[in-house]
N, C-alpha and C positions, 0 to 999 in steps of 0.2 A: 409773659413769664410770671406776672402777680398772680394771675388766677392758678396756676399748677400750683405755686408755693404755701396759698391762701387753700386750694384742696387737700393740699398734705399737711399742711396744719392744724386743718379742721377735723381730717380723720385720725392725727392723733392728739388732740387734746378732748375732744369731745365723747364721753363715755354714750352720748348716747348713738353717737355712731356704733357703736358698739352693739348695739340693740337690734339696729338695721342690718349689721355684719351677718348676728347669729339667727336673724328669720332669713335671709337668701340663702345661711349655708343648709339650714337646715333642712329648709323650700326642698333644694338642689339634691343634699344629699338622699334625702327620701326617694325623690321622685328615681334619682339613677340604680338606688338599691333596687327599686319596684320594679322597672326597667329590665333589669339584666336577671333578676329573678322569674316575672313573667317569659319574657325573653327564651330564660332556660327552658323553662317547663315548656314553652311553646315550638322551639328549636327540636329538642327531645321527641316529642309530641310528633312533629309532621316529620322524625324521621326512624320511629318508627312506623306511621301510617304508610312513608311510601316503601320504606325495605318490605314488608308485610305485602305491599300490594303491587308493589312493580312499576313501572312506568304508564303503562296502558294496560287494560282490564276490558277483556270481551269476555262476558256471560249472556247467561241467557235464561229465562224464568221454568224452560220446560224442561221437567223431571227427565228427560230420557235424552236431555239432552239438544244440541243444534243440527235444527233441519236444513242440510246445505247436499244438494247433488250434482252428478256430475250432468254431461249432454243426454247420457241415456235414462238419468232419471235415477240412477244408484246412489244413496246417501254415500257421503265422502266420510273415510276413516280420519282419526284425529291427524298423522302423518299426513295423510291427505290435504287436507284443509292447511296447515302448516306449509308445504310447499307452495299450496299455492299463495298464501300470505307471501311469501319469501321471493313469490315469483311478479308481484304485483309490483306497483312503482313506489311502495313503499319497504320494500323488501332489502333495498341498497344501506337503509336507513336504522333497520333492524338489529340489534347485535345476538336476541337468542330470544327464542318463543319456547313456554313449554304448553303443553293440556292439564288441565286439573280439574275434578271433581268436587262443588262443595254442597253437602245437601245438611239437613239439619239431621240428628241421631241423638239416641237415652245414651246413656254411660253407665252399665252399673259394674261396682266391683266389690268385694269383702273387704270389709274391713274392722278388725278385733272382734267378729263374729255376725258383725250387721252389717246386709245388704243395704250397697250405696247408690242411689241412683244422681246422675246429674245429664241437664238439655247442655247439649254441646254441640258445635258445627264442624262435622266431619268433613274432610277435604282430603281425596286422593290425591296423589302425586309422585313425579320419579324424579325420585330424589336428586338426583344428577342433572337433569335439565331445571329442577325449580332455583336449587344450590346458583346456576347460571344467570339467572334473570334476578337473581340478589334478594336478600330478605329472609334467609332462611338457613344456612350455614352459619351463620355469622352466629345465632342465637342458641345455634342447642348446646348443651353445656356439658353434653362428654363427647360430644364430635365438633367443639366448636371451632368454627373457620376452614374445616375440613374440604377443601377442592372438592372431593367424590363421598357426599355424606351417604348412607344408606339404613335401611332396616335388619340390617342382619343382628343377630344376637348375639351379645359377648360370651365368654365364657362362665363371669361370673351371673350374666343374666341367665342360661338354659341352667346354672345353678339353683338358683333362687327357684325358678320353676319346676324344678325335680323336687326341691326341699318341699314347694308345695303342696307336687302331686303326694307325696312320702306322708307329709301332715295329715292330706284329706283322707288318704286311704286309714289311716291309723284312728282315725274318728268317723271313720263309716263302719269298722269295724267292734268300736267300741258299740255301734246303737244296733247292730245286726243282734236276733235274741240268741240264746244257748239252746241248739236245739240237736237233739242227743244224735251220735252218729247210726247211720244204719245199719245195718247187719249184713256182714258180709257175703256176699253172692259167690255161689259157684259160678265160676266163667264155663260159656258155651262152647265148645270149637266150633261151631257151624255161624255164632255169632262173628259179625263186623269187627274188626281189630280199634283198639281207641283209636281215638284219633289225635296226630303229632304236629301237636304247635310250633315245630319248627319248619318240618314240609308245608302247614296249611300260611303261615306267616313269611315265606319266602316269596310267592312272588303277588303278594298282595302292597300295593301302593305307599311308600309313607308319609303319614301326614305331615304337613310342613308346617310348623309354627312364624307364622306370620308378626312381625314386628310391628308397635306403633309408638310413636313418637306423641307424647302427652304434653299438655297445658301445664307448667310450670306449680299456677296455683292448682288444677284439679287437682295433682299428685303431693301436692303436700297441703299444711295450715299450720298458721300458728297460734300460740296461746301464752297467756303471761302465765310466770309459777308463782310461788307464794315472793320471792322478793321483788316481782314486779319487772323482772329481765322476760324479752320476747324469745319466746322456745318455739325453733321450726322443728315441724317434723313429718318425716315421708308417711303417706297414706298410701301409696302404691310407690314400692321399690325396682329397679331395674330386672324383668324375670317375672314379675306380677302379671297373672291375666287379668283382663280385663271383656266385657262382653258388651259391643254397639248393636242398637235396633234403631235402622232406619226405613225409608219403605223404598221399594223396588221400583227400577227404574224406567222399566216396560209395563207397558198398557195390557194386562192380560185378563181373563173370562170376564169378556165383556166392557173392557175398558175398566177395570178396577186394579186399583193399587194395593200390589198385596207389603206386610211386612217382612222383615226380612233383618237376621240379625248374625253375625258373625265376632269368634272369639279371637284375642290377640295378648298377645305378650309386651309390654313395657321394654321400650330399649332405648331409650334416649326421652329429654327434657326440651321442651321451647320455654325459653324465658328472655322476651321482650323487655321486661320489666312495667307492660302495659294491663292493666290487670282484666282489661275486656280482653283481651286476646288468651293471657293465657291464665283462663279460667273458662276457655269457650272451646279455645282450637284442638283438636286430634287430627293427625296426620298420619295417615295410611297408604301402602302404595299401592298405584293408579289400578295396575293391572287386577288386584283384587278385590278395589271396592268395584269395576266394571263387571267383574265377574258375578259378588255379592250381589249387585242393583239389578244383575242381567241388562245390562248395556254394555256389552262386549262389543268395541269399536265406537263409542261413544263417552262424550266429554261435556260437561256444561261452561265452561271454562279455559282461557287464554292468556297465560300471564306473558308480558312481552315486555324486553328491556331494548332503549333505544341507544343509538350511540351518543348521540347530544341530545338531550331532553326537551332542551329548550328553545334549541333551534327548530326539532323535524318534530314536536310535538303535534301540531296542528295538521301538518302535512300526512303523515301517517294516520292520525283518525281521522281524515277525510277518505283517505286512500280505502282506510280499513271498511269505513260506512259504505263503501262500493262494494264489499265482497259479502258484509253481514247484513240481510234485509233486515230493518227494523221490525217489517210486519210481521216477520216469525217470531218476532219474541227476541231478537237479538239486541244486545245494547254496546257498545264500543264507550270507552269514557277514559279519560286518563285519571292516575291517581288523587289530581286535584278536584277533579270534578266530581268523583267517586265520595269522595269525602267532603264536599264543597260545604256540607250545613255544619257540620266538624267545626272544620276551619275559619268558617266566619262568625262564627259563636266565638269563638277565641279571638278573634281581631278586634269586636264587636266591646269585648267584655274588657279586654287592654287598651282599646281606647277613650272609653267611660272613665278606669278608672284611673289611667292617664291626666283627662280631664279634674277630675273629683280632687286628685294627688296637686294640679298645679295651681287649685284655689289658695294652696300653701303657701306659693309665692306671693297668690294677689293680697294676702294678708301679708306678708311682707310689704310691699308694696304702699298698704294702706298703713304702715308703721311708720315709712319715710316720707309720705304725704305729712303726717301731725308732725313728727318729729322736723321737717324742713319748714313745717309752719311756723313752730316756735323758736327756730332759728332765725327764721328772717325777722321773728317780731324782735327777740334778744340782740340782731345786729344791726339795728337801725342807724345808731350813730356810726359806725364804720363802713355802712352803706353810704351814708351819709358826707361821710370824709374822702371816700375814696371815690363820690362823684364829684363832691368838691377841688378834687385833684386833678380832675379830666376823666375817670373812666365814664365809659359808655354805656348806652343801656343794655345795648348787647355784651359788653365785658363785665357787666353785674350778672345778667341774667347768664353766660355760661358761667361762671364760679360757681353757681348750684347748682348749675345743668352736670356740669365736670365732678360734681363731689358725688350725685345720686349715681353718673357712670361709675366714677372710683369706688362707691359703698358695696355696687353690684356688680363689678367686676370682683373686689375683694374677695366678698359673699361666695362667688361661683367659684373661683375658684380654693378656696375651704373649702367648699360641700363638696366639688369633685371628687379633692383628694381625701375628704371622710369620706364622699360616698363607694368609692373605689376603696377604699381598705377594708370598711365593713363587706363590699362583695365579695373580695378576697376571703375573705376568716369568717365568711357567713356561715359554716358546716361548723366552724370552733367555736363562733358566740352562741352558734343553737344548741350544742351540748351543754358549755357552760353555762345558759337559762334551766337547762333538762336536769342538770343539780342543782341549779339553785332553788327552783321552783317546784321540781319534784315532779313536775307536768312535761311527759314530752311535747314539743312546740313542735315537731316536724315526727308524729310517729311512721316507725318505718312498719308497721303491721298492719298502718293504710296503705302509705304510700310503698311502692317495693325498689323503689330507690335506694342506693347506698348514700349515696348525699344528695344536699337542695342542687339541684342542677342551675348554673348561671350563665348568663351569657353576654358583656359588656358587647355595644353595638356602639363606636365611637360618632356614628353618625346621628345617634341617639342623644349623647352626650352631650353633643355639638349643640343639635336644637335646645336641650334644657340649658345649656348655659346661654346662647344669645336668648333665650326666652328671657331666661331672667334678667340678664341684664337688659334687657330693653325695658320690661315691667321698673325696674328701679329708675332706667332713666324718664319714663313719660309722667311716675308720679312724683319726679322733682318739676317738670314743666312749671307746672301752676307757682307754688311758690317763687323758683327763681322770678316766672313773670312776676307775681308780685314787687318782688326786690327792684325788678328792674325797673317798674312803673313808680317806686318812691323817689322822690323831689327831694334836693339834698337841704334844700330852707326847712322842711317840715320836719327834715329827719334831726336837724342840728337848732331847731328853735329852744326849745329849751334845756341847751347846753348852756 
């Protein structure tokens, strides 16, 4: 009971406990702010990577697509090829596969009078089966969460697009020259009657304006104004054409790749909030980029969602590697593996600076090493008395052993509870730095985040608090030994 009494004593009279208290909270509360901030960004991070990519991903490198046939030797249509996934032993396992197209393509569009060109990777799909294997509805931002998203055109989109065509025509006209009218002709009778653009436009085909769903950032940018507020603004609005070239998907005169480039109208937004993606991705559907590439009945592309991930992961791309020969060019992978150098650059990079972050403790640590040195020099004489009374050397040496736990027990829990309220109001103290500094600390015109994304991980928590307190308790060892090894004659000789 002396030594508990003699720790609570000591951590309140002694200010420089106090010293000790505020290097573990502060160790503590850093390291869990870092924590649940990387955390966020990294949580975020692989979950857009897998909505985006699906559970399992079969591509393939060649332009026109996967060479798979049937007994007689027929390449199999994308249906095709799907049933027979479905029909395989990994097919139980499945919950929706669709085919997509991704090949790389230019982007150009108008814009305030200058042709815009941007590389971006075009990627067919129907919309309705990609919507299913997740990753895709969730994100467009005038159909967003929509069960059955599609390319069709709103009303105020084929809008926009009339006002366009209305503009263009009204400025072809201004640069056509003034050139005087002709003189007018007697008409023939034995001549051909004109001819009537309503009979000759009745049973001629009509064009169908094809929709495409745009990269978040291609179709806008933003820019600071004179008071330093970030101004977005649309570069292609809903109804905007827009014109892709990419090259064709069949091998023609002589095995040559011809280009190939087809126009579309703006009808919806992708916004990830990932700015590789939407500043890269155009989304077109399936049937008309196979038409565009000339691979009608062909796909490069497998997206497939599983029912448990983590269960039938491994089983289904075993399964899958039996139906897709590697030697054609096929690859099967799931979305971790797809992204595997991603992903361990981020674990890589969080636990360095995990590492870097808890030298913070071991300076702590080395505070309550000196400061329990010059304790035990300062308590000699009541080491002294209190061996002369019977205590032991083990009942000396925990007294210090028990105060470096209590200093680092203390410690942890402080920094917990600051480190968890600054993660809480961590979006309120970055504005409040952003006036008072005048600097945004978290600009949102890099990042396209509404706020720092965080993430407490209490198992996280856990480890940095026995961390610390262990580190407080090993660098009181020494000293306490000390303590414990003093002689109570030596300690009381000249009293």
């Amino acid at each position: 009971m002396y030594k508990l009494l003699l720790c609570v004593r000591y951590l309140q009279t002694r200010y420089l406990a106090f010293i000790c208290i505020v290097s573990v909270m502060l160790g503590v509360a850093t390291l869990i702010v870092v924590n649940a901030v990387m955390s966020g960004f990294s949580t975020k991070l692989k979950d857009r990577l897998h909505g985006v990519l699906s559970d399992v991903i079969v591509d393939t490198d060649r332009s026109d697509g996967f060479e798979i046939t049937d007994t007689l030797g027929k390449p199999l249509a994308p249906d095709q090829i799907v049933e027979r996934i479905m029909a395989s032993p990994a097919g139980p396992k499945i919950a929706a596969v669709t085919p997509t197209i991704e090949v790389f393509a230019i982007l150009q569009f108008n814009f305030r009078g200058q042709s815009m060109t941007k590389p971006v990777r075009l990627i067919g799909i129907d919309p309705e089966g990609r919507a299913s294997v997740g990753g895709f509805a969730e994100y467009l931002v005038r159909q967003h969460g929509a069960a059955k998203p599609s390319f069709d055109l709103t009303p105020e989109a084929l809008k926009q697009h009339e006002h366009n065509r209305e503009r263009r025509e009204r400025a072809d006209a201004l640069q056509v020259p003034n050139v005087p009218a002709p003189k007018a002709l007697v008409p023939d009778p034995a001549a051909l009657p004109e001819p009537d653009d309503a009979v000759m436009k009745k049973d001629m085909p009509v064009a169908k304006l094809h929709g495409a769903v745009i990269g978040y950032t291609i179709a806008h940018f933003r820019w600071r104004n004179e008071q330093g507020e970030v101004v977005e603004e649309a570069a292609l609005k809903q109804g905007d054409d827009v014109t892709l070239f990419t090259a064709g998907g069949s091998q023609i005169d002589g095995g040559r790749i011809r280009p190939v480039f087809g126009n579309f109208l703006v009808t919806d937004y992708l916004k990830t909030e990932m700015s590789e993606y939407d500043q890269s991705f155009v989304y077109v559907p399936l049937d008309v980029l196979q038409q565009l590439r000339t691979m009608e009945g062909r796909c490069t592309a497998f997206q497939i969602k599983l029912k448990d991930y983590e269960a039938d992961k491994k089983d289904v791309v075993d399964a899958l590697r039996g139906i897709f020969d590697p030697r054609t060019g096929a690859r099967v992978a799931t979305w971790e593996e797809h992204q595997g150098s991603l992903l361990a650059a981020i674990d890589v990079e969080r636990g360095i600076l995990n590492l870097l972050l808890f030298m913070i403790v071991g300076v702590a640590g080395f505070s309550i090493l000196a400061i329990f040195t010059m304790i035990v020099s300062e308590k000699y004489r009541d080491i002294g008395i209190l061996k002369s009374l019977g205590a032991s050397n083990h009942g000396v040496m925990s007294i210090f052993v028990c105060y470096g736990l209590l200093l680092g027990t203390v410690g942890c829990g402080l920094g917990t509870a600051l480190g968890l309220a600054i993660t809480d109001n961590i979006n309120e103290i970055e504005m409040f730095l952003t006036r008072v500094t005048g600097k945004a600390v978290f600009p949102r015109d890099v990042y396209y985040f509404k706020d720092i994304p965080t993430n407490v991980d209490p198992w996280n928590v856990g480890i940095v608090n026995v961390g610390a307190v262990t580190v407080a308790t090993l660098f009181s060892l020494l000293p306490a030994w000390r303590a414990a090894r003093l002689h109570p004659v030596r300690a009381l000789r000249f009293e």
